[in-house]
VOBA-271089 format. One record per residue: residue number from 1; x, y, z of N, C-alpha, C in turn; residue in one letter. Coordinates in Angstrom, 2 decimals. Example, Ala and Ser with C-alpha at 12.3 -4.5 7.8 and 13.67 -1.06 7.14 Angstrom:
<nodes>
<1, <13.19, -5.69, 7.80>, <12.30, -4.50, 7.80>, <13.20, -3.30, 7.80>, A>
<2, <12.85, -2.25, 7.08>, <13.67, -1.06, 7.14>, <12.90, 0.03, 7.87>, S>
</nodes>
This chain:
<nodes>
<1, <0.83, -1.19, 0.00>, <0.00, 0.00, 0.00>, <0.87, 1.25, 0.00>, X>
<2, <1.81, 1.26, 0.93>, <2.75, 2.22, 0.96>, <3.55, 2.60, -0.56>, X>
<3, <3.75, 1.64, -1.55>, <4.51, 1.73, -2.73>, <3.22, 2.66, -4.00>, X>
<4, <2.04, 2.00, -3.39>, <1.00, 2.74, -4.10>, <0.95, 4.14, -4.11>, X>
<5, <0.89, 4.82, -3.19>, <1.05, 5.95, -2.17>, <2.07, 6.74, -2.32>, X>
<6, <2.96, 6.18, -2.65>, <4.42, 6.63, -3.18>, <4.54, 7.27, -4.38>, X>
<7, <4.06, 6.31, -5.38>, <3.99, 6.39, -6.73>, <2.97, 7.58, -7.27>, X>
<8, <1.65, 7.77, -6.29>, <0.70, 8.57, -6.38>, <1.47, 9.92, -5.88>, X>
<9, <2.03, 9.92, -4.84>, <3.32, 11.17, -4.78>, <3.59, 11.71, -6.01>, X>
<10, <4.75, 10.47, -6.60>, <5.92, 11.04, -7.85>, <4.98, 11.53, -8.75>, X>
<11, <3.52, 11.15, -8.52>, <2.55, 11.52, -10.09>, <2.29, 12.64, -9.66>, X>
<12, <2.24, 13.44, -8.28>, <1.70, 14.48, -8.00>, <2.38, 15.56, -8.24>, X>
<13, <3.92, 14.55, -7.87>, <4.85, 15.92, -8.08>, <4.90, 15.99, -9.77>, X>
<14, <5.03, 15.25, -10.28>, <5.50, 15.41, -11.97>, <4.35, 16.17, -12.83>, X>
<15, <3.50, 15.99, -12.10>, <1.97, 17.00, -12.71>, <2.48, 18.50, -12.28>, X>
<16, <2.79, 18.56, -10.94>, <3.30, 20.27, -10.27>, <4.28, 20.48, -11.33>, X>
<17, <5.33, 19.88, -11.62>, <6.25, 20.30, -12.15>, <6.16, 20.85, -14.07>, X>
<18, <5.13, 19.82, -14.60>, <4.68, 19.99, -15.62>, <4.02, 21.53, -16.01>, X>
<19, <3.16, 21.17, -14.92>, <2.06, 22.55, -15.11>, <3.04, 23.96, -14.85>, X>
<20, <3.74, 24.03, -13.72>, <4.43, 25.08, -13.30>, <5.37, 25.89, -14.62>, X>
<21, <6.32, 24.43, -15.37>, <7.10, 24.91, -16.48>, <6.25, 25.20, -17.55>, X>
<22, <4.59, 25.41, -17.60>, <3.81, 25.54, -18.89>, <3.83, 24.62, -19.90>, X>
<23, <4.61, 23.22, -19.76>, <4.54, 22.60, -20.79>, <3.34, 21.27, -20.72>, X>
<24, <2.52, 21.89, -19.85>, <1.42, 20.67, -19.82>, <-0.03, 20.46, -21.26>, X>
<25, <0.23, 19.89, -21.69>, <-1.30, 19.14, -22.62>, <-1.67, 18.02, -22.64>, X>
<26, <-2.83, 18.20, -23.10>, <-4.19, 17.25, -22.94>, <-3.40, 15.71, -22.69>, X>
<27, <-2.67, 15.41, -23.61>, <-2.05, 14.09, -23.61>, <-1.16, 13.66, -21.92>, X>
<28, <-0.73, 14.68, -21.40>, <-0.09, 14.61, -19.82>, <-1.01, 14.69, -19.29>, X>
<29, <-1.79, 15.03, -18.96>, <-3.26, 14.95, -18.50>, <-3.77, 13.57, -18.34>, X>
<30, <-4.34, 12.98, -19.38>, <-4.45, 11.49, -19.95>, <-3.41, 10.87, -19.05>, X>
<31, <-2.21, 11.05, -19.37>, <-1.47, 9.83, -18.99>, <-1.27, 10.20, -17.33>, X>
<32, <-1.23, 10.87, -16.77>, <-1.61, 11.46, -15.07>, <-2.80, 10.89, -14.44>, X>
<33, <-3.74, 11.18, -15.52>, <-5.02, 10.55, -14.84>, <-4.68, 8.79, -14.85>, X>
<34, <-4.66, 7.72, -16.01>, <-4.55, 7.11, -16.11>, <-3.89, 6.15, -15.25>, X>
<35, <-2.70, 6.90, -14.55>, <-1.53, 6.45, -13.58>, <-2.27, 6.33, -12.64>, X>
<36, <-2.64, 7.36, -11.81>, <-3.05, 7.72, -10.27>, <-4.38, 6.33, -10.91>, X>
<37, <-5.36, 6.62, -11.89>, <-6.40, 5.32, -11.93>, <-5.74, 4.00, -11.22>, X>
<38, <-4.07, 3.69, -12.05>, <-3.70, 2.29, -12.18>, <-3.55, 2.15, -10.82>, X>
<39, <-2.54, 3.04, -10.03>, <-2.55, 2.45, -9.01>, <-3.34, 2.90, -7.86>, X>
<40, <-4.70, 3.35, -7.57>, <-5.60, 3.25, -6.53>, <-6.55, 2.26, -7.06>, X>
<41, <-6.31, 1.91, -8.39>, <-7.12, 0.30, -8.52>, <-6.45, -0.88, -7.92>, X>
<42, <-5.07, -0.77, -8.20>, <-4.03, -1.67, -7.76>, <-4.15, -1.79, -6.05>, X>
<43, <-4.46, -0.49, -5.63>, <-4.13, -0.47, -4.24>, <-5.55, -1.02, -3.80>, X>
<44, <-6.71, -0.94, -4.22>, <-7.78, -1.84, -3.91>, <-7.82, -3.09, -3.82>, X>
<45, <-7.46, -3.01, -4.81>, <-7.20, -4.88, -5.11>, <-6.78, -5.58, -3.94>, X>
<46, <-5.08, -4.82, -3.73>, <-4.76, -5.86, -2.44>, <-5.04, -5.38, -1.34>, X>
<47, <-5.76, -4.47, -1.13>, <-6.63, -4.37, 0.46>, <-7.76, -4.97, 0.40>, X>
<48, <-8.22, -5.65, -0.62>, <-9.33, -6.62, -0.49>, <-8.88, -7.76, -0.37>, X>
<49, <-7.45, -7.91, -0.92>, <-7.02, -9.62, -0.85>, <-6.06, -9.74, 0.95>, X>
<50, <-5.96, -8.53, 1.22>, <-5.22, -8.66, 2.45>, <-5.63, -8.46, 3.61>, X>
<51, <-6.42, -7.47, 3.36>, <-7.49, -6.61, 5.11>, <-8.73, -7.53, 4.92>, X>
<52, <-9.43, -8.09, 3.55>, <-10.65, -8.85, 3.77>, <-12.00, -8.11, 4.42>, X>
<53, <-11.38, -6.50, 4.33>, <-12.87, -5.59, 4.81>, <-13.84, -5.23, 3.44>, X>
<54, <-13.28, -5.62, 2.47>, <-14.90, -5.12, 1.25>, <-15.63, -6.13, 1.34>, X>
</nodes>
């Protein structure tokens, strides 16, 4: 969970950093969203296969 969490970080920062230098479009966008999707799906997954609370 913690590596999930992590990764959702580096996406947070690389979006700040994007937007800040003005070089952000639609396509970084897409692939930002897409990321943070992969892994808070990922991170569901194994808190259902590990905590057994859903």
């Amino acid at each position: 969970m913690r590596t999930c969490q992590a990764l959702e970080a580096l996406i947070a920062v690389a979006m700040a950093v994007v937007s800040l230098t003005g070089s952000i479009n639609p396509e970084h966008i897409f692939v930002f969203v897409a990321l943070i999707g992969a892994t808070r799906a990922f991170e569901r997954r194994r808190c259902r296969r590990c905590c057994r609370a859903w």
